[in-house]
C-alpha positions as CSV (number, residue, x, y, z in Angstrom):
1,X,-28.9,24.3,11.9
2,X,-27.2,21.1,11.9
3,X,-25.2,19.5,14.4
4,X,-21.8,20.0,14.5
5,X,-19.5,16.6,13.5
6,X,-16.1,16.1,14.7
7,X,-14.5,13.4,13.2
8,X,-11.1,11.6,14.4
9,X,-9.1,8.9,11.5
10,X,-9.2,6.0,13.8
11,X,-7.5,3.5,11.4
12,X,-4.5,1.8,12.3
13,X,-2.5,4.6,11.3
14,X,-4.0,6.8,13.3
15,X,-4.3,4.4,16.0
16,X,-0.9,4.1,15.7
17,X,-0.2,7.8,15.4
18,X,-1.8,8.4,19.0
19,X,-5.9,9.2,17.7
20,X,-7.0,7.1,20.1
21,X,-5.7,9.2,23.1
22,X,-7.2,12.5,21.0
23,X,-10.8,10.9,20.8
24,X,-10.9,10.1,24.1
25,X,-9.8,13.2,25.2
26,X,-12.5,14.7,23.2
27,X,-14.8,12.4,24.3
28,X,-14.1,13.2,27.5
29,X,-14.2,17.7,27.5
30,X,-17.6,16.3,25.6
31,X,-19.2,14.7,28.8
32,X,-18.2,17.2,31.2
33,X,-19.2,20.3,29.1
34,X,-22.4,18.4,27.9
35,X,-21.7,19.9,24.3
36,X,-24.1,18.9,21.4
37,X,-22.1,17.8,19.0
38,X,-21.5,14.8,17.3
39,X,-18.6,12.8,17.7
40,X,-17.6,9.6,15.7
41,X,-14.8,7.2,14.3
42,X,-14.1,7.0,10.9
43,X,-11.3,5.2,8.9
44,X,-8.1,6.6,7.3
45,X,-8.4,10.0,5.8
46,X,-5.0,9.4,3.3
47,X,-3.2,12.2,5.1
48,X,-1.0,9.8,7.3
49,X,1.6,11.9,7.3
50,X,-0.3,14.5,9.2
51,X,-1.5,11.9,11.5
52,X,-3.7,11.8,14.3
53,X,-6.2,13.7,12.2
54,X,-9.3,15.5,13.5
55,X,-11.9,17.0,11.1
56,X,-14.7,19.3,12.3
57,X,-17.6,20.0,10.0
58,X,-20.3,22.5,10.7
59,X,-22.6,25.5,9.6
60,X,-19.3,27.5,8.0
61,X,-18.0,24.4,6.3
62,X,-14.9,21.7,6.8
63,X,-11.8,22.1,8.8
64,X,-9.2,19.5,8.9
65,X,-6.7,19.8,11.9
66,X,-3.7,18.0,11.5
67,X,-0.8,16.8,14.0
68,X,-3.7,16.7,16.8
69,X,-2.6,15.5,20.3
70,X,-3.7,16.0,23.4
71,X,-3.2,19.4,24.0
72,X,-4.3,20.6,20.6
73,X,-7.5,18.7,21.1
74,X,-8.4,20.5,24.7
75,X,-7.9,24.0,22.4
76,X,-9.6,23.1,19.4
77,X,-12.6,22.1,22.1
78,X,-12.7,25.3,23.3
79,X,-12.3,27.6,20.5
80,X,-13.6,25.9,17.8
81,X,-16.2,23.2,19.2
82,X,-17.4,25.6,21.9
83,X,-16.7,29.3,20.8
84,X,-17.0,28.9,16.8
85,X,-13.0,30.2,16.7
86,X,-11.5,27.7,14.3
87,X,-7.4,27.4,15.3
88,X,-5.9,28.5,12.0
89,X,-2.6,27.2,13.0
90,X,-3.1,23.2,13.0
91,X,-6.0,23.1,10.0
92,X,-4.5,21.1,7.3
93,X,-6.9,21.4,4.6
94,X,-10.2,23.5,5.0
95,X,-13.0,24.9,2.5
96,X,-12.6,28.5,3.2
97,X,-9.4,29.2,2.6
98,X,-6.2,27.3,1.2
99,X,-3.2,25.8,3.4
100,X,0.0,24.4,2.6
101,X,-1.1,20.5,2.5
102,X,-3.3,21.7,-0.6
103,X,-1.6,19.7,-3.1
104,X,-2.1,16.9,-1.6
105,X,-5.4,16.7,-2.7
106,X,-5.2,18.1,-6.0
107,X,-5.6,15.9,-8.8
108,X,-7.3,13.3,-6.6
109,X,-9.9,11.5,-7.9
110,X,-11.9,9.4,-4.8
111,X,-13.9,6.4,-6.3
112,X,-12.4,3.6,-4.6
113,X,-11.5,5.3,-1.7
114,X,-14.7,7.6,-1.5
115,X,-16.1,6.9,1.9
116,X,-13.0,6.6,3.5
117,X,-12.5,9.4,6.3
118,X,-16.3,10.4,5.2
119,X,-18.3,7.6,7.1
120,X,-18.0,5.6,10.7
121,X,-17.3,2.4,9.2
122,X,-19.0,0.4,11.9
123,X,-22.3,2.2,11.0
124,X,-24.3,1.0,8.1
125,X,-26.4,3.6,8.3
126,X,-24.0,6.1,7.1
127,X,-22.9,3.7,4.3
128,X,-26.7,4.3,3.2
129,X,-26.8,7.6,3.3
130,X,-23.7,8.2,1.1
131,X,-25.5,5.5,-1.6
132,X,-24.0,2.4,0.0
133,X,-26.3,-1.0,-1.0
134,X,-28.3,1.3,-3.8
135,X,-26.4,-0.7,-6.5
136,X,-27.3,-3.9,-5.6
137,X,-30.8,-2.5,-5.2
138,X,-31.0,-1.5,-8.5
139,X,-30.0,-5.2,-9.9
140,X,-32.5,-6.5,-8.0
141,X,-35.2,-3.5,-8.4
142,X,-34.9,-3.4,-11.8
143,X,-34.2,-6.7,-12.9
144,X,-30.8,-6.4,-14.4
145,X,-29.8,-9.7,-15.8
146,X,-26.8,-11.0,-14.5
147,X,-25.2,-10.6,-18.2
148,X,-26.3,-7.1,-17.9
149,X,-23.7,-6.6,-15.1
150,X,-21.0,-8.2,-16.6
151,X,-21.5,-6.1,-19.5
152,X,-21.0,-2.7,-17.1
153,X,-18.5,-4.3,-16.0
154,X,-16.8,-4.7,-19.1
155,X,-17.6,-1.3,-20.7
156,X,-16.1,0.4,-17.3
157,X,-12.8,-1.0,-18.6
158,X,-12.1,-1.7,-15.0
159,X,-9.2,-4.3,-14.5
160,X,-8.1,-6.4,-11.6
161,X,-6.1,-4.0,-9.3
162,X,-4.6,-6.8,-7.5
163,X,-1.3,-6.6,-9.9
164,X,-2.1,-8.9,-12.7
165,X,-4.4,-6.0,-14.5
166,X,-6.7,-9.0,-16.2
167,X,-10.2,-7.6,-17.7
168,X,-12.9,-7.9,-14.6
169,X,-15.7,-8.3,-16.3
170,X,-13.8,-11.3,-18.8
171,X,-13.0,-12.5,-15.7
172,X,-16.3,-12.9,-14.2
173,X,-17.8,-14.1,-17.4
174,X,-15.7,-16.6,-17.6
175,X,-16.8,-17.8,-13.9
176,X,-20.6,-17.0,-14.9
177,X,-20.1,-19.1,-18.2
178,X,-19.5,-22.5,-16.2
179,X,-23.0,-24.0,-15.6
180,X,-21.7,-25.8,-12.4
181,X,-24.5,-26.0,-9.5
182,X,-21.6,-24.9,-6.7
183,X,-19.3,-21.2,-7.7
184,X,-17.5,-19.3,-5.3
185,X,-16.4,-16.0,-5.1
186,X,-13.6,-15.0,-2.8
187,X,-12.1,-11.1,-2.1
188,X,-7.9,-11.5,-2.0
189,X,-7.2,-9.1,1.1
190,X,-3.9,-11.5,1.9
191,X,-1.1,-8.9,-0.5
192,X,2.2,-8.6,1.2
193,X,3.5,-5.9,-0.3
194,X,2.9,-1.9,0.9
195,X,-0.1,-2.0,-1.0
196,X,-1.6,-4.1,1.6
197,X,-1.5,-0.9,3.4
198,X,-4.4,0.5,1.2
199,X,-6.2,-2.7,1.0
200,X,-5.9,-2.8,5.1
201,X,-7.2,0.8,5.3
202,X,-10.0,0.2,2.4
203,X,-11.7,-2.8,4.9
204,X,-10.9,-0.3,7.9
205,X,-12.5,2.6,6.2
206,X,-15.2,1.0,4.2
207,X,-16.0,-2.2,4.8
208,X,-19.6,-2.5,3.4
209,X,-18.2,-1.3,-0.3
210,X,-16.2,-4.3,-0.7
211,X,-19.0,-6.4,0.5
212,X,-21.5,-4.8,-1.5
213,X,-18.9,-5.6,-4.1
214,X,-18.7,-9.2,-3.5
215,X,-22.4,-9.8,-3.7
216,X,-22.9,-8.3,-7.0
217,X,-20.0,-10.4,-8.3
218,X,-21.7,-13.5,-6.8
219,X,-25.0,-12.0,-8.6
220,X,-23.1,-11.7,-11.7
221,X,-21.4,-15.3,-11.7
222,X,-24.0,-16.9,-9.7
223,X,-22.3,-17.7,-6.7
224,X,-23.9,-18.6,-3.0
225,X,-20.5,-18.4,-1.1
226,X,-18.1,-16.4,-0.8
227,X,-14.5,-15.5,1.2
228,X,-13.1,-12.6,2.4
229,X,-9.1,-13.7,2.6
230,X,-7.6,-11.6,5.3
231,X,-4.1,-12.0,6.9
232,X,-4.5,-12.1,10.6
233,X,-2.4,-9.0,11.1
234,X,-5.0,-7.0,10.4
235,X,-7.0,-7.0,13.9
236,X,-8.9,-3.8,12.8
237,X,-9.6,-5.0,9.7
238,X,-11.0,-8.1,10.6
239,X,-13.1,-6.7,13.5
240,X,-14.9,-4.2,11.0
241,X,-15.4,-6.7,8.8
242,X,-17.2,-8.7,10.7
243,X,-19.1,-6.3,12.6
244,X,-20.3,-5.0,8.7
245,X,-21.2,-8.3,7.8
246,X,-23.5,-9.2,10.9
247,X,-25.4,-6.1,10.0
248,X,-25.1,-6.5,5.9
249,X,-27.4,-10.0,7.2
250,X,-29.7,-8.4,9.7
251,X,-30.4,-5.4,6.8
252,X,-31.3,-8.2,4.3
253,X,-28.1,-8.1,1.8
254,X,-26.6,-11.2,3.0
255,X,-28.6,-14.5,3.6
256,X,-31.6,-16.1,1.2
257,X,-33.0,-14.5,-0.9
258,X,-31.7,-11.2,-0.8
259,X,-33.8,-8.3,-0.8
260,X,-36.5,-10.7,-1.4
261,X,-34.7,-11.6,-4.5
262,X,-36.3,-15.3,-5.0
263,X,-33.2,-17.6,-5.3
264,X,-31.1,-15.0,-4.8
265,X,-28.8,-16.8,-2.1
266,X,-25.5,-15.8,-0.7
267,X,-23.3,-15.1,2.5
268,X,-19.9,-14.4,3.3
269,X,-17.2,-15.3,6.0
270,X,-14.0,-14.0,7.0
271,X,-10.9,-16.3,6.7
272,X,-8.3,-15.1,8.0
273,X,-4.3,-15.9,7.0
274,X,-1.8,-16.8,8.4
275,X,0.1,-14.0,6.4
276,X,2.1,-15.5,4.0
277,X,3.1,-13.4,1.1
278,X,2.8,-16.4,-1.7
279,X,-1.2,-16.5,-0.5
280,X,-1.6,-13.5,-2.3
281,X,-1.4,-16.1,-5.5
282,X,-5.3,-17.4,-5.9
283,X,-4.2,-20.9,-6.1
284,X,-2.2,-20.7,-3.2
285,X,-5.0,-18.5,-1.1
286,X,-7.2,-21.4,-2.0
287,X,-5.1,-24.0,-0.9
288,X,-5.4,-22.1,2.5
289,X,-8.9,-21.9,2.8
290,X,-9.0,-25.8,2.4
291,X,-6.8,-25.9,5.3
292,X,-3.8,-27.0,3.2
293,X,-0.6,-25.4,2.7
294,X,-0.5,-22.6,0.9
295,X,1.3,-23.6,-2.2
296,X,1.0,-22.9,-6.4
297,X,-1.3,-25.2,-7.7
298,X,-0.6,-25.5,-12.0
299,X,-2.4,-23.8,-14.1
300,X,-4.9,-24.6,-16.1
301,X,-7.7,-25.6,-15.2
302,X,-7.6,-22.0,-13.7
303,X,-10.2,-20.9,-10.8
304,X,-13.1,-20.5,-12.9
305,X,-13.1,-23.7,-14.4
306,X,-11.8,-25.4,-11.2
307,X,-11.2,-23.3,-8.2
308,X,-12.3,-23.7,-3.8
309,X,-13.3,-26.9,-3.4
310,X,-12.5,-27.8,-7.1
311,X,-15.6,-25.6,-7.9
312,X,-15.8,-22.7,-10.3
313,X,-14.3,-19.5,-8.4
314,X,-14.1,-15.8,-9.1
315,X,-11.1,-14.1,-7.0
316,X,-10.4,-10.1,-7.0
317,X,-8.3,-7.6,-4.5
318,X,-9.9,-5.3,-2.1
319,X,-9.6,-2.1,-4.3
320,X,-11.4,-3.9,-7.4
321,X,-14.6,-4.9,-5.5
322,X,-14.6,-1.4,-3.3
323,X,-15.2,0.3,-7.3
324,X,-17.7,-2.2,-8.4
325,X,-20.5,-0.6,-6.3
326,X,-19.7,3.2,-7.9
327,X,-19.7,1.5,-11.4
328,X,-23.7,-0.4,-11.1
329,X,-25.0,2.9,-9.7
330,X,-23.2,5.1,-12.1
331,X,-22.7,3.9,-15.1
332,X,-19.9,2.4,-16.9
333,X,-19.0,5.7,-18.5
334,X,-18.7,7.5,-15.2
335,X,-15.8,5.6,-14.2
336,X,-14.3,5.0,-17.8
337,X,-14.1,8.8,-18.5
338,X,-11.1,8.4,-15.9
339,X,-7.5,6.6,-17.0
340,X,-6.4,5.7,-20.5
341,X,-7.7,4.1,-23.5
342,X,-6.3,0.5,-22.2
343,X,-6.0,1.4,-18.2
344,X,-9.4,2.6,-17.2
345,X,-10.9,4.5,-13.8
346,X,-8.6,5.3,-10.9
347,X,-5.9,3.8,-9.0
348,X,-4.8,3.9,-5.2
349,X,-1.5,4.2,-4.3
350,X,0.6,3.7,-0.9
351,X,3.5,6.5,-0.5
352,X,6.2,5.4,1.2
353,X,9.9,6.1,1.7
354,X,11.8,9.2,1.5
355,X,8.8,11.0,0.7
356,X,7.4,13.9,2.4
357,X,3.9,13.1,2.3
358,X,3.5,9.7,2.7
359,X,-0.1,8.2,3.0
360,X,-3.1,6.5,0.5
361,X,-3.9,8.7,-3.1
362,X,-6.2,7.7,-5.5
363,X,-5.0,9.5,-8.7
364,X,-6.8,8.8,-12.2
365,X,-5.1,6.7,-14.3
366,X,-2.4,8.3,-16.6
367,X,-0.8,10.4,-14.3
368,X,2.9,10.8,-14.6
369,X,4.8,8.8,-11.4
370,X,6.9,11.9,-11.2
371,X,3.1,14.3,-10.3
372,X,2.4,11.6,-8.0
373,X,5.8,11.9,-6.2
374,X,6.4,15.8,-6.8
375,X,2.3,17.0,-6.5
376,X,0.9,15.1,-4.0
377,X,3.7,13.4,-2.3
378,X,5.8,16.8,-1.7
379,X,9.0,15.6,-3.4
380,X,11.7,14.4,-1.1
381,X,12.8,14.7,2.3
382,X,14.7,17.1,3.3
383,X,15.2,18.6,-0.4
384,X,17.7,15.8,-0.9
385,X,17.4,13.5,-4.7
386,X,15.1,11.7,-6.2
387,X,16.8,8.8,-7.3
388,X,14.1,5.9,-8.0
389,X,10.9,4.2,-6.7
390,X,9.9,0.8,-6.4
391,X,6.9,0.4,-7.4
392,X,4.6,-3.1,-7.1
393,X,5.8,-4.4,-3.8
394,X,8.5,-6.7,-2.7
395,X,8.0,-8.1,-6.7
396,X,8.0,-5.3,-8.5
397,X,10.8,-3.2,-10.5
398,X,12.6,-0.1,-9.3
399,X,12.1,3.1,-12.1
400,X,15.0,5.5,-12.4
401,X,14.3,9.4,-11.6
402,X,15.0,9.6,-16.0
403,X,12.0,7.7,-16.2
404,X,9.5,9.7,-14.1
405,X,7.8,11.1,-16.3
406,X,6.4,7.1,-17.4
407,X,2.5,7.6,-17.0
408,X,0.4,5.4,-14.7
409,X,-1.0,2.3,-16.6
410,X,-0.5,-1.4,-16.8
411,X,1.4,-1.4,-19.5
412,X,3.7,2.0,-19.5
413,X,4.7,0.6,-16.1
414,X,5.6,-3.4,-17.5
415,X,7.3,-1.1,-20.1
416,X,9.8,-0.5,-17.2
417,X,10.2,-3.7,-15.8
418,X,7.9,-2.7,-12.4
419,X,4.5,-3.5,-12.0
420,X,1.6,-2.2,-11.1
421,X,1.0,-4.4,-8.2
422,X,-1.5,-3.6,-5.4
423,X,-0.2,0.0,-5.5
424,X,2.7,0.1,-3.1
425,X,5.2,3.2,-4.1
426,X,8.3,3.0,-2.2
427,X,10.8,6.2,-2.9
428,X,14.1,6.5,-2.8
429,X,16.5,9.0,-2.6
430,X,20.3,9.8,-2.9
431,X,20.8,8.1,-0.1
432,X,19.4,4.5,-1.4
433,X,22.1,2.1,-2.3
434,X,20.3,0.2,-5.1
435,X,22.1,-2.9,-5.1
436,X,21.1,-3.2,-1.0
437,X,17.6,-2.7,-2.1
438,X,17.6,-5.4,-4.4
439,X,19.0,-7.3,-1.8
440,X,15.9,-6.2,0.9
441,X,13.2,-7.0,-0.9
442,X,15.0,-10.4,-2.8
443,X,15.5,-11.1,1.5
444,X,11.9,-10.9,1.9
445,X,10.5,-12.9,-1.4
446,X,13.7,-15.7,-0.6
447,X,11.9,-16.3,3.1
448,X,8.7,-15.9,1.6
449,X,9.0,-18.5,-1.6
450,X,6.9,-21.7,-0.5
451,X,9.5,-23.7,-1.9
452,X,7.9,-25.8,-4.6
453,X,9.7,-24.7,-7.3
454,X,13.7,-26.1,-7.2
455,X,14.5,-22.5,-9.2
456,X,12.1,-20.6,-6.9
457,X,13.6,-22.0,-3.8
458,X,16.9,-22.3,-4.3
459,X,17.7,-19.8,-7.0
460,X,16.6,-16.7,-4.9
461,X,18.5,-18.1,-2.2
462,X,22.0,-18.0,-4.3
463,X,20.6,-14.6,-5.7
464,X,20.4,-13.5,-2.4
465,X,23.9,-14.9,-1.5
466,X,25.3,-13.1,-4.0
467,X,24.2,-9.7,-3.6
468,X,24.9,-10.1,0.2
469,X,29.1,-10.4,-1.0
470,X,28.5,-7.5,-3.4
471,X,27.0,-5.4,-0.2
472,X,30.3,-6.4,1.6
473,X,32.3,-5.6,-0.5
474,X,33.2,-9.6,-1.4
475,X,31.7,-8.8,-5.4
476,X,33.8,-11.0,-7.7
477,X,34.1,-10.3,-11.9
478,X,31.0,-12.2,-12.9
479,X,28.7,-11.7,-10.4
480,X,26.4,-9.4,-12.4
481,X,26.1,-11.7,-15.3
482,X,25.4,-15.0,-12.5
483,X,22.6,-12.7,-11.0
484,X,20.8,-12.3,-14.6
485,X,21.2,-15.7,-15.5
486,X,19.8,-17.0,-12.4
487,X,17.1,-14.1,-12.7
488,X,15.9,-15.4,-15.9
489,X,15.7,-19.0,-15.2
490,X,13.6,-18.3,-12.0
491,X,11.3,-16.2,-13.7
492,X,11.0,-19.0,-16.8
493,X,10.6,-22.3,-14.7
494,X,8.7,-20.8,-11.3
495,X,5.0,-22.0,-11.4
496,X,3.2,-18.6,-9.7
497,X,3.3,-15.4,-9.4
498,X,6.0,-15.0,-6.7
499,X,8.7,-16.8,-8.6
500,X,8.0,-15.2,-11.9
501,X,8.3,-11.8,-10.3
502,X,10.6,-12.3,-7.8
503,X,14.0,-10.9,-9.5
504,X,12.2,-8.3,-11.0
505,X,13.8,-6.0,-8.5
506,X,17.3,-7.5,-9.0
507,X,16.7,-7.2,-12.9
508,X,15.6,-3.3,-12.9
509,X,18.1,-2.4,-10.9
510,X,21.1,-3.8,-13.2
511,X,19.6,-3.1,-15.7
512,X,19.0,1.3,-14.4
513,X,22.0,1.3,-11.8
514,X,24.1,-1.5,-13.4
515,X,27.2,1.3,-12.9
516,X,26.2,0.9,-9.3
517,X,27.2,-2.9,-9.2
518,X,30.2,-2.2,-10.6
519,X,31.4,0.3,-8.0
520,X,30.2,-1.9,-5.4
521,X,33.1,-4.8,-7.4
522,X,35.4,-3.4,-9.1
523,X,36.0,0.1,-6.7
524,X,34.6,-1.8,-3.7
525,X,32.6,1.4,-3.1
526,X,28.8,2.3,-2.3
527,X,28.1,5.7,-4.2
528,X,25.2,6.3,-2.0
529,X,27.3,5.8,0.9
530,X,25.0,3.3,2.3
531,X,26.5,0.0,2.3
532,X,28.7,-0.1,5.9
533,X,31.2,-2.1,4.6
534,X,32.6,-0.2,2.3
535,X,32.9,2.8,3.7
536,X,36.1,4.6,4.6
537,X,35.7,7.3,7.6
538,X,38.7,9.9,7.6
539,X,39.8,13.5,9.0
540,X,39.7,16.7,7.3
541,X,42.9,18.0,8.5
542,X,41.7,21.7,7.8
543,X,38.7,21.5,9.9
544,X,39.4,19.3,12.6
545,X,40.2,20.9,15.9
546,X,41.3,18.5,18.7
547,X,38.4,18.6,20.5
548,X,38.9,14.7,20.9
549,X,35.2,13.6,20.8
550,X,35.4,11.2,18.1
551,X,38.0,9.3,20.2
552,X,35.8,9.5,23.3
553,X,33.2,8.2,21.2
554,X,35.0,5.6,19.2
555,X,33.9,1.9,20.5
556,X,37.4,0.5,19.1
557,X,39.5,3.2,19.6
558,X,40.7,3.8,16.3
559,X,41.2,7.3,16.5
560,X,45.1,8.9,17.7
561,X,45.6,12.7,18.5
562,X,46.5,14.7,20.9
563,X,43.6,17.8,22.5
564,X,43.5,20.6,20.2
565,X,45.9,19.1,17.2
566,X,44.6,17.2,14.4
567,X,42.8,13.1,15.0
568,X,43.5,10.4,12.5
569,X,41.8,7.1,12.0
570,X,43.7,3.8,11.8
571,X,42.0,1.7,9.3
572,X,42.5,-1.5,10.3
573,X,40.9,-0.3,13.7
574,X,38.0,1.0,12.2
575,X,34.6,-0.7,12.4
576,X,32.7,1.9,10.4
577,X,30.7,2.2,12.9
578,X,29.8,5.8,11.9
579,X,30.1,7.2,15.8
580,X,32.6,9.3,14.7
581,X,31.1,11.3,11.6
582,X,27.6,11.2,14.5
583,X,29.0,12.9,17.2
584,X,31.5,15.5,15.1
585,X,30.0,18.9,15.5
586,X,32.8,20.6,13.1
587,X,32.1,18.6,9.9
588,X,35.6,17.1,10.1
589,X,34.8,13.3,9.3
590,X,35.1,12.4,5.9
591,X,33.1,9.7,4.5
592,X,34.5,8.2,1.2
């Protein structure tokens, strides 16, 4: 009879969610009762929206509990934990039986994401038990030529899942290829967008799978150095990181010769970023770790002809080196029977938005957006429309609801306009006024642009003017066609990524909800009802009844009647504050 485990999600979501308080709660009913049971940490489970998450596993099988606090912890103690009485009630997903959350695991595939929520990610024992450091083992054991592994690489069909989707094993033949005496290898954990959420939880959850991952790239290209890039923001992150790589050294996997691999020579440090968004471009991140600016450098020579230091340098994402491991001990074909013929594997997303289920999914590749949103995200809140979703970040392109149905690969999604990005999936609903989401995330890549590039810098800036007037309600005839032309010329003369893709969300959204803009211009009307300055607030004559609480309520006093007879508004009072339609409780305010 084993032990029984009790697991609590302590990533920062969960952290954030309140597990903190739950695990030391049971930490405590543990010391005082004396129970045998084991408790640990793990990462994030992918069930944020149920967060703080607790999952007991013994002798009858797997319960997750969902929505835990305090008090549901001190009754899970005693039922479950100490009388064997599972609470039915708060389980979330179990083996025995089925729950509502169900679908949010069906049709997951976990590869990348497969120790996650299984393992205490401070623990490098557990990382070996679950097969962690066996694939570099087998290089070594077996005397797998360094070729060899690029090959696997290559026949997995895995690409870069940092957003470009380049070949990885072209890429790190390209890198092993240069002869040079000094290569580096670096892991890009700087992205900006919501996909940084996954590549966040991925060093949170399973730290030791990226690094495994970096050392059999710096196998494959023959590097003796490598970087781990990590924005600062990530405290957690970082702090795992580190602990996993002081005991990757003291196991043997980091250091000289490797497993008593002769010339086998290679360790890793943690750099961490200052957070910048344009640092997610590998010339840029490099720049930083040289303690320069992070700015575009041109291209060529690219990295692995001239890359850290002006040495040849190998850069991948988080998720891309976290599937490496999985794909030496596996096989090529294990992870290439996953995806399409030109988009291999699995890929994670980030749900976000008006989503029900919001949280980290790895799905296989050529999964409709529309399964992903309806299946395992639970459709919309609150049963309202879906109307779009952003997917690839701040950069990417926004996909109309009549293009759902577009699969999941690198190049259906360019089809649209988005990209694939790191894997952030924001949703929107009814609700969403496009043209003010165009003008968020052009806001964000605007203060973000390093300002190098004349188009870069001061083209999203008059983008962003623009749409700020249309917002207003201060459109002018013309404005449409001045956003594309500017669009295109920063996308033709910018020098990285950030420019190139910056008005993609500007672009997709003209070019899906260009009827939208128009409203917004010509009608100086939001249809979504979202944009503040262009909304109308009036009374329904038939169902107000004097009750005078929108006038109480009114910060400018725009509103005349008398107690129990019919209110009206005086427009050029009105600060559309919104107050009014708030506080009604007889649906009388109209919103036009």
């Amino acid at each position: 009879m084993k032990k029984t485990k009790v697991l609590i999600g302590l990533a920062s979501c969960g952290i954030a969610a309140g597990a903190m308080k739950v695990y030391d709660k049971l930490k405590a009913l543990q010391d005082a009762e004396k129970l045998d049971i084991v408790l640990k940490r793990t990462g994030c489970i992918g069930m944020c929206f149920r967060e703080p998450l607790v999952e007991v596993i013994d002798d009858s099988g797997s319960y997750l509990y969902g929505d835990v606090n305090e008090e549901k912890a001190v009754e899970i103690f005693d039922k479950h934990l100490k009388q064997n009485e599972p609470v039915k009630d708060y389980i979330v997903k179990c083996d025995l039986f089925k729950t509502k959350d169900d679908i949010f695991w069906d049709g997951q595939i976990k590869i990348a994401l497969r120790n996650c929520g299984v393992i205490d990610p401070e623990n490098i024992d557990e990382y070996e038990e679950m097969g962690g450091y066996q694939a570099i083992k087998k290089i070594l054991g077996e005397k797998i030529s360094s070729e060899e592994v690029i090959q696997t690489v290559l026949d997995s069909g895995i690409r870069g899942r940092g957003g470009g989707g380049f070949p990885t094993g072209l890429k790190w033949r390209f890198a092993h290829n240069n002869k040079a005496d000094t290569k580096y290898i670096i892991c890009n954990a700087d992205e900006g967008d919501p996909g940084a959420f996954m590549d966040r939880s991925l060093l949170e959850g399973d730290p030791h799978a990226v690094i495994e991952g970096l050392i059999i790239g710096a196998y494959a290209i023959g590097a003796k150095e490598g970087v781990i890039y990590c924005r600062a923001e990530y405290p957690l992150a970082i702090k795992r990181l580190n602990i996993a790589l002081d005991q990757a050294r003291k196991k043997g996997y980091l250091g000289k010769n490797i497993l008593g691999a002769k010339d086998f020579n290679f360790d890793l440090y943690v750099k961490e970023g200052a957070g910048a968004f344009v640092c997610g471009e590998e010339t840029a991140l490099m720049a930083s770790i040289e303690g320069e600016r992070g700015m575009p450098r041109k291209r060529p020579p690219f990295p692995a002809e001239s890359g850290l230091w002006a040495k040849p340098t190998n850069i991948n994402n988080v998720e891309t080196f976290a599937n490496i491991p999985y794909i030496i001990t596996n096989g090529a074909a294990s992870y290439s029977k996953h995806g399409t013929e030109k988009s291999k594997g699995t890929k994670v997303f980030a749900l976000t938005g008006k989503i029900s289920h919001g949280g980290l999914v790895e799905v296989p590749m050529g999964i409709s957006i529309r399964d992903i949103i309806f299946k395992l995200g639970g459709g919309i809140i609150g049963g309202k429309k879906f109307k779009a979703v952003q997917l690839g970040g701040p950069s990417g392109g926004c996909i109309p609801e009549y293009l759902a149905d577009t699969i999941v690969d690198y190049d259906s999604v360019t089809a649209t306009g988005a990209i694939m990005g790191s894997g952030g999936m924001v949703v929107m609903d009814e609700t969403t006024c496009m043209v003010d989401m165009a003008r968020f995330f052009l806001d964000f890549t605007c203060k973000e642009s390093c300002g190098k590039c004349t188009f870069c810098r001061v083209g999203t800036k008059r983008m962003l003017e623009i749409l700020t007037r249309i917002t207003k309600g201060e459109g002018k005839e013309g404005d449409i066609q001045k956003l594309e032309e500017l669009a295109y010329q920063i996308k033709e003369t910018s020098l990285c990524g950030l420019g190139q893709t910056a008005p993609n969300p500007v672009l997709t959204t003209i070019k899906y909800f260009r009827h939208e803009y128009e409203a917004h211009i010509i009608d100086k009307k939001c249809p979504a009802k979202s944009c503040k300055q262009l909304l109308t607030y009036s009374v329904d004559p038939e169902k107000c009844t004097g009750c005078t609480v929108c006038a109480k309520n009114c910060p400018s006093n725009a509103i005349d009647g008398e107690r129990k007879k019919v209110h009206f508004i005086r427009q050029d009072a009105c600060i559309k504050c919104g107050a009014c339609f708030t506080k009604c409780k007889f649906d009388a305010i109209i919103v036009s």
